[in-house]
C-alpha positions as CSV (number, residue, x, y, z in Angstrom):
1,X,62.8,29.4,26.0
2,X,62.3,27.7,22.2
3,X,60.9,24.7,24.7
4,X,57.9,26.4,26.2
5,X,56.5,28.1,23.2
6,X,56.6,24.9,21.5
7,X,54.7,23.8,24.3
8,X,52.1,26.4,24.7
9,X,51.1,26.7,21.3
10,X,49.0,24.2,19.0
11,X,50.7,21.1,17.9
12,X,50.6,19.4,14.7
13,X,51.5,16.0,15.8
14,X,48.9,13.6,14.2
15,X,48.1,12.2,18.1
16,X,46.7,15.8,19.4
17,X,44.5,16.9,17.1
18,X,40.7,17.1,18.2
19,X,38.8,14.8,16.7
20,X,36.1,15.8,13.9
21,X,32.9,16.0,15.5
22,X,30.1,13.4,14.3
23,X,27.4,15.4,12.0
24,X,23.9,14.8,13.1
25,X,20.7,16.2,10.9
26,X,20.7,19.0,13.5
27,X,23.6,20.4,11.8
28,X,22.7,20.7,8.4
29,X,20.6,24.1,7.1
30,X,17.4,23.1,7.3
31,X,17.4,20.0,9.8
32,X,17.6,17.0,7.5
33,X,20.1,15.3,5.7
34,X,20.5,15.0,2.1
35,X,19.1,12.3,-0.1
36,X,21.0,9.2,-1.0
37,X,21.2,9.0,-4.9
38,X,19.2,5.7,-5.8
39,X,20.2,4.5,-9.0
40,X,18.2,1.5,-9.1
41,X,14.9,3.6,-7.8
42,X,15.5,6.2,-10.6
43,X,16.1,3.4,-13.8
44,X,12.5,1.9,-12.8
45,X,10.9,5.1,-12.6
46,X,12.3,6.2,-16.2
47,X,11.4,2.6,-17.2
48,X,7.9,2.8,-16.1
49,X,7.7,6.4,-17.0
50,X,8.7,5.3,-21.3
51,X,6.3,2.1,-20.7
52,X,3.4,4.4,-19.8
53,X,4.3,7.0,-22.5
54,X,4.4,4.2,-25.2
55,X,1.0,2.9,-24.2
56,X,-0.6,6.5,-24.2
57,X,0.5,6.8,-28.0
58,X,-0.1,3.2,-28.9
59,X,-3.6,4.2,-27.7
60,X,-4.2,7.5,-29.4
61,X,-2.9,5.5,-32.6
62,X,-5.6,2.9,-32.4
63,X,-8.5,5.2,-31.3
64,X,-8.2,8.6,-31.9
65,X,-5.7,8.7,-35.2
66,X,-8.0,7.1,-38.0
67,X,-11.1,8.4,-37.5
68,X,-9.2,11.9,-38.2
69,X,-6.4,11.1,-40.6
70,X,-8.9,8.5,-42.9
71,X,-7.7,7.1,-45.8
72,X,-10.3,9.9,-47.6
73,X,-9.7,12.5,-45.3
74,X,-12.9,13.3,-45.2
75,X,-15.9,12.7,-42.2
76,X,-18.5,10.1,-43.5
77,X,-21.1,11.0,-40.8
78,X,-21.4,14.8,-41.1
79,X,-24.3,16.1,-41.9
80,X,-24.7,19.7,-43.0
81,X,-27.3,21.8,-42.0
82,X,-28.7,24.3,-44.3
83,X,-28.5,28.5,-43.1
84,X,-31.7,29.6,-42.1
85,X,-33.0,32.4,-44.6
86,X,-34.8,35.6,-43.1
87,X,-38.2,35.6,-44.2
């Protein structure tokens, strides 16, 4: 009798189970599979992301920088207009 339950049930020998079933992009949520982290990809991005940075404020530092923060502090080419009086 112990012989044909044995049988009829589930085994756990290592040579019966089913075998996983391959995963194809149909089976995850939304159709696609995840992205592969690209290590390489993302160090040139940061790279070229500092590069462009640096070059933004090395150009506000040659342009924009002096003509506001003078050694005087103070606009050479402003001209002040007198307020119009009512007559």
């Amino acid at each position: 009798m112990s012989k044909s339950r044995r049988s009829s049930g589930p085994s756990n020998d290592p040579g019966n189970r089913p075998k996983p079933e391959n995963r194809d992009s149909s089976s995850t949520p939304y159709g696609f599979r995840p992205l592969k982290p690209r290590r390489t990809l993302f160090a040139v991005l940061a790279f070229l992301l500092i590069v462009w940075l640096a070059v933004l404020l090395l150009m506000y530092f040659k342009t924009v920088y002096p003509l506001r923060h003078g050694p005087d502090k103070k606009p050479t080419n402003l001209r002040v207009m007198p307020i119009p009086r009512g007559q």
